[in-house]
C-alpha positions in Angstrom: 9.1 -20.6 -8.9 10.6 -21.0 -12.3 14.1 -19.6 -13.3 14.1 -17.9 -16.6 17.0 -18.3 -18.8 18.2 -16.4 -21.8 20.7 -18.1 -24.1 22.3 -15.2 -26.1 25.4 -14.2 -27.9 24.7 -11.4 -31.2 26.9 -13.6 -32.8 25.6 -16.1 -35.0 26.7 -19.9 -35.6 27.8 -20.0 -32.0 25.8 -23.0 -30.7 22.7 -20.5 -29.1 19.8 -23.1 -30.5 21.4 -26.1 -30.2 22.3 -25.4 -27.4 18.3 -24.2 -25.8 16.6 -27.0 -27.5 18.9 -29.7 -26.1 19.5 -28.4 -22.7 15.7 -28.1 -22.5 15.1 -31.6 -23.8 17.8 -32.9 -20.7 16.8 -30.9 -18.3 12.9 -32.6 -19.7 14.5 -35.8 -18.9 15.8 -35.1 -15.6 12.2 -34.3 -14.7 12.4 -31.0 -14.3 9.6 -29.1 -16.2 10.4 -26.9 -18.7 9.3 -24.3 -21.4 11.2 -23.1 -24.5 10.4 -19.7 -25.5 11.5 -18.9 -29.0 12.8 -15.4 -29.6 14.4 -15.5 -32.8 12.4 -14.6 -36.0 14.8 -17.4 -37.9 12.0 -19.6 -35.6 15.3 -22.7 -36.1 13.9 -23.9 -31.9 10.7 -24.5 -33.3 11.0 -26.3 -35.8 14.3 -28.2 -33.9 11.6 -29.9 -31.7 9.3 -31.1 -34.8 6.8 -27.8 -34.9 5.3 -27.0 -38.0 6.4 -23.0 -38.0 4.3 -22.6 -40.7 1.6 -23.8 -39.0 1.9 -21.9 -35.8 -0.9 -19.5 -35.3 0.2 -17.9 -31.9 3.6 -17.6 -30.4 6.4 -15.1 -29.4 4.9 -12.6 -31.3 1.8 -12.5 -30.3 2.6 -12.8 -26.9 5.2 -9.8 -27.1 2.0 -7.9 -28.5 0.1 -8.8 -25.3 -2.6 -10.0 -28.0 -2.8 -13.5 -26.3 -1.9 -15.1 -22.5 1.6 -17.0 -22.2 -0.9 -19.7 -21.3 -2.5 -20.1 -25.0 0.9 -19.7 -26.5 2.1 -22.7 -25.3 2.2 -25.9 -27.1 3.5 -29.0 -26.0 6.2 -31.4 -27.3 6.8 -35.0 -27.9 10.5 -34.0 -25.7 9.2 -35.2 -22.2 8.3 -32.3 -20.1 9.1 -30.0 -22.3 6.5 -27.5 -23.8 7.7 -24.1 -26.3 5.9 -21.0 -26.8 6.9 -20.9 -31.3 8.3 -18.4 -33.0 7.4 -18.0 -36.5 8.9 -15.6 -39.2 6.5 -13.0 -38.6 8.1 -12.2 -35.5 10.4 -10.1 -37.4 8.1 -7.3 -37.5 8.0 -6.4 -33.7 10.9 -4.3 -33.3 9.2 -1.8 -35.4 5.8 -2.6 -33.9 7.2 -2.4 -30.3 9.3 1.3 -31.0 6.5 3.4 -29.7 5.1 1.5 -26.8 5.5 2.4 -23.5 7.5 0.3 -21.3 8.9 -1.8 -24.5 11.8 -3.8 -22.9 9.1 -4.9 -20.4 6.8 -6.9 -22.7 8.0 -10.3 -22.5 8.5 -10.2 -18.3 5.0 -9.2 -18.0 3.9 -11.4 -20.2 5.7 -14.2 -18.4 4.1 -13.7 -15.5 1.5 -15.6 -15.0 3.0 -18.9 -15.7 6.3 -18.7 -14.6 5.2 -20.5 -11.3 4.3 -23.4 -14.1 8.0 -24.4 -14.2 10.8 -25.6 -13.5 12.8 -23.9 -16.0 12.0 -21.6 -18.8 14.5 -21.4 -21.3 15.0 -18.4 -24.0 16.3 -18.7 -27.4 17.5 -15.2 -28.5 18.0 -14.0 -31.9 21.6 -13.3 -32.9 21.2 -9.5 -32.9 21.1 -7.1 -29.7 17.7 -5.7 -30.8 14.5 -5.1 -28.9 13.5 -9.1 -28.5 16.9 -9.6 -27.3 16.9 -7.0 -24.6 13.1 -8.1 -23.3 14.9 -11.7 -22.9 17.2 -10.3 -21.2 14.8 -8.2 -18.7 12.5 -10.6 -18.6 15.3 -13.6 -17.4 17.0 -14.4 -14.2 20.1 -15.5 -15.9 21.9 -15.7 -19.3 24.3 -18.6 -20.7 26.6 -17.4 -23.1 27.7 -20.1 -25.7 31.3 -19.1 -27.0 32.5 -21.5 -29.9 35.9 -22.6 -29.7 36.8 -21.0 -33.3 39.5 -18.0 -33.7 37.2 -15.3 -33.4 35.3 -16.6 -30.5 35.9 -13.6 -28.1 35.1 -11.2 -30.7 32.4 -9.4 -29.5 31.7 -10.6 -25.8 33.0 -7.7 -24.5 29.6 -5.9 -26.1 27.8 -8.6 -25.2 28.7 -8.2 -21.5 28.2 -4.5 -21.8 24.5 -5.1 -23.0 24.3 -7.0 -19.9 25.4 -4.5 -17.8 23.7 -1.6 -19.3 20.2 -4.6 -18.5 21.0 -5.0 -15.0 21.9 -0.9 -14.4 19.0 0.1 -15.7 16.3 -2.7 -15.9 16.5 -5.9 -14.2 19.0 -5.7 -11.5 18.6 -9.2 -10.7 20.1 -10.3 -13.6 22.9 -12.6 -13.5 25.9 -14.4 -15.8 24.6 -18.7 -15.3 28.0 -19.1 -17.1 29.8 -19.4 -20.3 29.6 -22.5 -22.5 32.4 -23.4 -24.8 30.4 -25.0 -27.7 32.0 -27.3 -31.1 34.9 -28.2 -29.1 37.6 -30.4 -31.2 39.7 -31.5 -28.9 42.4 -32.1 -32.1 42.2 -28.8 -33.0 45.0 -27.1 -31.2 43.7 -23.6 -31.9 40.2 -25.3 -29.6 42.2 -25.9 -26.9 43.9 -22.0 -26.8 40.0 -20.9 -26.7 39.6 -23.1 -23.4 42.8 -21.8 -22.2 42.0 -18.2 -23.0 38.2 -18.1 -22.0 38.9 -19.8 -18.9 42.3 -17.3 -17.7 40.0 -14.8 -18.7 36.6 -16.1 -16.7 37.7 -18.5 -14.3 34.8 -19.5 -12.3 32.2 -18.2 -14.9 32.6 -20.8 -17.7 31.0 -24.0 -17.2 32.9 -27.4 -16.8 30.7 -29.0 -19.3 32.1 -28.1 -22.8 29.9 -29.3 -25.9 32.2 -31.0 -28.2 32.2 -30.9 -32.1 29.2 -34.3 -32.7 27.8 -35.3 -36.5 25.2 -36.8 -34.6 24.0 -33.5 -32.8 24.1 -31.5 -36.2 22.1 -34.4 -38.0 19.0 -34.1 -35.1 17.2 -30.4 -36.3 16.5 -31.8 -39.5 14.4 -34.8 -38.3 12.7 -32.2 -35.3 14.2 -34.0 -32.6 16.6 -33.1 -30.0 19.5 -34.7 -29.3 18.1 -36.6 -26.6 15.5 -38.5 -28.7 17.8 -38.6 -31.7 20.8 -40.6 -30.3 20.9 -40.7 -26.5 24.1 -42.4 -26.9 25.9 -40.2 -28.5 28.5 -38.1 -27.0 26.5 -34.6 -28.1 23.4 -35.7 -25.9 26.3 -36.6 -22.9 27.2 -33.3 -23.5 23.7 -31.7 -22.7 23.2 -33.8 -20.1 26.4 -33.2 -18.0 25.4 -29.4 -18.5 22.0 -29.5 -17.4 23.2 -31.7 -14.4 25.5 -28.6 -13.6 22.7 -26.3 -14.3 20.7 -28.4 -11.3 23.5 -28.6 -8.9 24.3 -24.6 -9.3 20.8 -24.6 -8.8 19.8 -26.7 -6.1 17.1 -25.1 -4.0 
């Protein structure tokens, strides 16, 4: 049985994509099978793993509007293992389309359903907002990483975050559980990084991940040539990074 994850923080520039496509692509090479759902209208998953959003006829919208199967939305990609339901800009419009329906913040778990059996893993890539595709991610998942970016206003707005996540669990999906915090463009000269470490761990403890994603040319350079990190530059120390998290991720995990 799959376990669905949500990566989601409203604020932007935090590390959210980076962070789904490359832990997707490690946990892919760890030979663990995974899908990438792409919830975020900006559609920046999609096109990080070398997918032509322009060119994608069904994905996360379509499968919100229960107008396809999760099965036809999936495509595969040249990341081993790893296949992506695409976003595409279009996906914008279903907040407003999704106002009136019944049972709205249910549309993605049903619609996960019948594949989640298929995987290993099924990683979500939320938009940074707390609207309507955010909170079906959030229903629909088993567990949310939060990436926290070692810059001065880094705890700004987690405490909402983490109230959106109670509010989920109270009233929605009472399974629905913290996988951990993950410190992301860590620069370990910075002094002002290493006071976000210090504070989000007294302030955490056990719910921030050892793995911390550190501050990598390489990992910024790899959306732009629609690879992950993994394919770009398996050396480097971003792809490390990714890999030492998603071999936490497995030993939290283990079945």
């Amino acid at each position: 049985m799959g376990k669905i994850i949500a990566i989601a923080n409203q604020k932007g520039g935090v590390g959210k994509t980076t962070t789904t496509v490359n832990l997707a692509a490690s946990l892919g090479v760890l030979e663990q099978k995974v899908l990438l759902i792409d919830a975020d209208p900006q559609a920046n998953a999609t096109s990080g793993l070398g997918i032509d959003v322009e060119g994608v006829e069904y994905g996360t919208y379509q499968l919100l509007e229960h107008t396809i199967s999760a099965k036809e939305a999936v495509i595969k990609t040249s990341s081993p293992n790893v296949d992506i339901i695409p976003a595409h800009i279009d996906l914008v419009a279903i907040e407003i389309e999704l106002v009136d329906k019944e049972e709205r913040e249910y549309m993605l778990k049903k619609a996960l359903k019948d594949i989640k059996d298929n995987y290993d893993y099924i990683l979500i890539d939320c938009a940074p907002s707390l609207g309507l595709i955010t909170l079906n991610s959030l229903v629909a998942a088993d567990a949310v990483i939060i990436p926290i970016q070692c810059e001065y206003f880094a705890l700004e707005g987690l405490g909402k975050l983490l109230n959106t996540i109670k509010g989920v669990q109270k009233i929605h999906n009472k399974e629905l559980d913290i996988e951990g915090l993950l410190l992301t463009m860590y620069d370990s000269r910075l002094r002002l990084s290493n006071q976000v470490v210090e504070e989000v761990k007294k302030h955490f403890e056990n719910m921030v991940f050892k793995s911390i994603i550190q501050r990598n040319v390489r990992l910024s350079e790899a959306p732009s040539y629609g690879e992950s990190i993994i394919k770009y530059d398996a050396t480097s120390r971003g792809a490390e990074n990714y890999i030492s998290l998603a071999n936490e991720i497995l030993k939290k995990n283990k079945k």
